[in-house]
C-alpha positions in Angstrom: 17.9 7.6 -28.3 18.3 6.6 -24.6 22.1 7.9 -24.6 20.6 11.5 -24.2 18.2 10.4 -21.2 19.1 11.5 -18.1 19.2 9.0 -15.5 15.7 9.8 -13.3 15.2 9.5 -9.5 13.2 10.0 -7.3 13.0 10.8 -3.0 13.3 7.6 -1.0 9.7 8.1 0.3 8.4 7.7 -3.2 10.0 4.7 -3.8 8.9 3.1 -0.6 5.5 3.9 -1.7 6.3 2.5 -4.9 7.6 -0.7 -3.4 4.7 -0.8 -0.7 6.8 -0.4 2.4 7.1 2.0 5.4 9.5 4.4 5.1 10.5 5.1 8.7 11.3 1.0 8.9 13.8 1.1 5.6 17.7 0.9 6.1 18.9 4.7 6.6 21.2 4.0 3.4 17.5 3.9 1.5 16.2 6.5 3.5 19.2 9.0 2.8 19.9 8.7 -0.5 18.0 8.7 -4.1 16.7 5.8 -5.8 17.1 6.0 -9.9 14.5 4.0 -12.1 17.1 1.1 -12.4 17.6 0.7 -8.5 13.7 0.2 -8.0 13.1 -1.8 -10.7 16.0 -4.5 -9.3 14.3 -3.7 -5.9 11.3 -4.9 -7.5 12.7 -8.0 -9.7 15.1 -8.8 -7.1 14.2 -7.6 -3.6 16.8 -8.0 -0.9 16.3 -9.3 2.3 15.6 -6.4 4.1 12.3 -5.1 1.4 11.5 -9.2 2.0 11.2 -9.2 5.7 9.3 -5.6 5.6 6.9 -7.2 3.2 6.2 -10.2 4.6 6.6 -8.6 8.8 5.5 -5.2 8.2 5.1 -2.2 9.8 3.2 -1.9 6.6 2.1 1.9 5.5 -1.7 2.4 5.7 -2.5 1.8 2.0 -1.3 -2.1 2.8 -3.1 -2.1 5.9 -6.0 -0.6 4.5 -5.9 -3.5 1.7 -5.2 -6.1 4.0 -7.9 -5.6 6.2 -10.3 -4.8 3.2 -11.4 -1.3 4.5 -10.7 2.3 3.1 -7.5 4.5 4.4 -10.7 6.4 5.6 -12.2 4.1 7.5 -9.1 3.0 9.0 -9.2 6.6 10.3 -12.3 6.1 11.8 -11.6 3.1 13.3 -8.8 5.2 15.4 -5.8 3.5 13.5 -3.3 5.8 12.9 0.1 4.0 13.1 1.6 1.7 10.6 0.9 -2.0 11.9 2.9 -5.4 11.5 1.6 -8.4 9.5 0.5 -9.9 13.6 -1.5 -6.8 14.5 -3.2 -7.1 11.2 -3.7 -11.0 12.1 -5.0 -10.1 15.5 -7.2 -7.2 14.3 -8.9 -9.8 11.7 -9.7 -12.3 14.5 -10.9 -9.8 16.9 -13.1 -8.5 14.1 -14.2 -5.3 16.1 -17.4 -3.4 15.6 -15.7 -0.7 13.4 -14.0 -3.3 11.5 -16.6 -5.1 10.3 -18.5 -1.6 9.7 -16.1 -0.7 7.4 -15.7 -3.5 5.5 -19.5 -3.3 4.8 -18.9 0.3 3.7 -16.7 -0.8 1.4 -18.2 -4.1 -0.1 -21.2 -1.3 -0.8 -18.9 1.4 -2.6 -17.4 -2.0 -4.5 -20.7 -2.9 -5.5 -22.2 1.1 -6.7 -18.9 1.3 -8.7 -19.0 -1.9 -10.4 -22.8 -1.0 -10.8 -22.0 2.4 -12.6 -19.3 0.8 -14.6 -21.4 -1.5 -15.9 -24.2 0.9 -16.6 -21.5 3.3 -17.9 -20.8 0.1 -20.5 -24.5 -0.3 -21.8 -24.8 3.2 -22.2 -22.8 3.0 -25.8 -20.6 6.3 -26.8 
């Protein structure tokens, strides 16, 4: 049955979401072309050096940042970040532990704690 499939891609910015990366700081071979299932999934399994250094280095998108620094995309927002940051600014940001950044991390250790609340109330409910 998978003779018939056709082989599926997908635009390079979806598979550097996929991957966790910023697009803008892939090779311009990734960012011009398509990526099919099978090239992601050996990006995945077998990352080159490249998706290696941009994982470990950065710039990360603001989804990893976001994760990184344990705050919403949101409140990164309203902590005036706006740019993709490297693995160091992250670093330095978490030592410097500035007013918004501790703000928001409260923010979201509260929104952690109502959904795990609801969940669980959602489980004792039955049906």
């Amino acid at each position: 049955m998978t003779q018939h499939q056709s082989t599926q891609t997908m635009k390079p910015a979806t598979a550097a979401k996929k991957l966790g990366v910023y697009l803008e700081a892939t090779p311009a071979e990734f960012r011009e072309g398509v990526v099919s299932r099978a090239e992601l999934n050996a990006l995945q399994t077998d990352p080159p050096q490249w998706l290696r250094d941009l994982r470990r280095d950065g710039p990360h998108p603001r989804p990893v940042v976001a994760a990184k620094l344990g705050v919403s995309i949101s409140g990164l927002a309203r902590g005036g970040v706006t740019e993709p940051l490297t693995t160091e600014q992250i670093e330095a940001l978490k030592q410097e532990r500035p007013e918004w950044l501790e703000r928001e991390r409260a923010t979201q250790a509260e929104v952690r704690k109502e959904a795990a609340r609801l969940k669980k109330r959602g489980s004792e409910g039955g049906a």
